[in-house]
RODO-969209 format. One line per 8 residues: their letters; for each residue x negated, y negated, z of C-alpha. Coordinates in nm, 4 decimals, m for minus. Example, Ala and Ser with C-alpha at 12.3 -4.5 7.8 and 13.67 -1.06 7.14 Angstrom:
BEGIN
AS) m1.2300,0.4500,0.7800 | m1.3670,0.1060,0.7140
***
This chain:
BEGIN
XXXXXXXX) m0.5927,0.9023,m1.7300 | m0.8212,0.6872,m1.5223 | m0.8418,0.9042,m1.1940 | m0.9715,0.6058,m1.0120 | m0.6475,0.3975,m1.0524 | m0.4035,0.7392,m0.9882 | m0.6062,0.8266,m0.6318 | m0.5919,0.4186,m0.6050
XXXXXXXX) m0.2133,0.4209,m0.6337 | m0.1732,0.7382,m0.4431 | m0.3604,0.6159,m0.1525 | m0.1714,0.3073,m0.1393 | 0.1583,0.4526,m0.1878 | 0.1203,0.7285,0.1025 | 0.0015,0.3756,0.3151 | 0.2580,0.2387,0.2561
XXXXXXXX) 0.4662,0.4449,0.3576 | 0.2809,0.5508,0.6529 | 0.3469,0.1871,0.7531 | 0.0171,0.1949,0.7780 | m0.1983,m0.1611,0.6698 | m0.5308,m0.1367,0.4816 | m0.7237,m0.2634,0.8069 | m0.5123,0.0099,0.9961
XXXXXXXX) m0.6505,0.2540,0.7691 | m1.0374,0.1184,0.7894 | m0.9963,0.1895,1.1683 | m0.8328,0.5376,1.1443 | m1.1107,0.6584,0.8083 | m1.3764,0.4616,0.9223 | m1.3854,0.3065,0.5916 | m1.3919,m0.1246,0.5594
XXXXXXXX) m1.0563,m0.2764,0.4343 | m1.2579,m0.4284,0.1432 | m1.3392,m0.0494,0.0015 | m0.9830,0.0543,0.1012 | m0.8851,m0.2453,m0.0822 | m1.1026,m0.2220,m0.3758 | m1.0145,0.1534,m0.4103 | m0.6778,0.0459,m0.4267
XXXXXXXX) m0.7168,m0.1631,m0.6984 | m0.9160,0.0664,m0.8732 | m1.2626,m0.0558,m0.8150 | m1.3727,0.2190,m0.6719 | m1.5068,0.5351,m0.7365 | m1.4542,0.7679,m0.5009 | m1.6832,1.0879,m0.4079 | m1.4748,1.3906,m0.3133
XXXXXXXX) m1.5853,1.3888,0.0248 | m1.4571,1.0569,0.0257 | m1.1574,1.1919,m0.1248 | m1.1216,1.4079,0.1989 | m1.1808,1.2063,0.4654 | m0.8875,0.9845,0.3220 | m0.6365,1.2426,0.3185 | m0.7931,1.3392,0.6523
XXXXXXXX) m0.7032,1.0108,0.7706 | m0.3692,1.0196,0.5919 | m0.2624,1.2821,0.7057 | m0.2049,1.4534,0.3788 | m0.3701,1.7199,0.1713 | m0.6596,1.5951,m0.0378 | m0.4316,1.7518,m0.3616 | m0.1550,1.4605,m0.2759
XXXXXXXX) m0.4658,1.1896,m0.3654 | m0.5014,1.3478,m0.7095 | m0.2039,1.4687,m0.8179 | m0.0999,1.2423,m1.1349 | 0.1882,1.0360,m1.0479 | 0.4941,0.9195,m1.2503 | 0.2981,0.6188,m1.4192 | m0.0404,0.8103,m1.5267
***
């Protein structure tokens, strides 16, 4: 399981339906859209405190970022 993909697709999917855009996001984490974009993709890889400062952001529990999802 590539954990940066699964918190990738987990932090677009809550996002997205957060109706929430990537540059939305930037402005509520304090992250840039290109890392919110690249972690997306699976570019990235993500510290825990970066982990929680998503979820933060989110709105959700850290857990919900790593919890393995249906394709993992």
């Amino acid at each position: 399981m590539d954990m940066r993909k699964l918190i990738g697709r987990n932090v677009q999917r809550i996002r997205q339906r957060k109706r929430l855009t990537q540059e939305q996001l930037a402005d509520i984490s304090g992250f840039s859209q290109q890392y919110i974009s690249g972690l997306e993709k699976g570019r990235r890889n993500p510290t825990i405190i970066t982990i929680y400062e998503l979820a933060l952001a989110l709105g959700v529990s850290h857990m919900d970022l790593v919890r393995p999802d249906k394709q993992a």
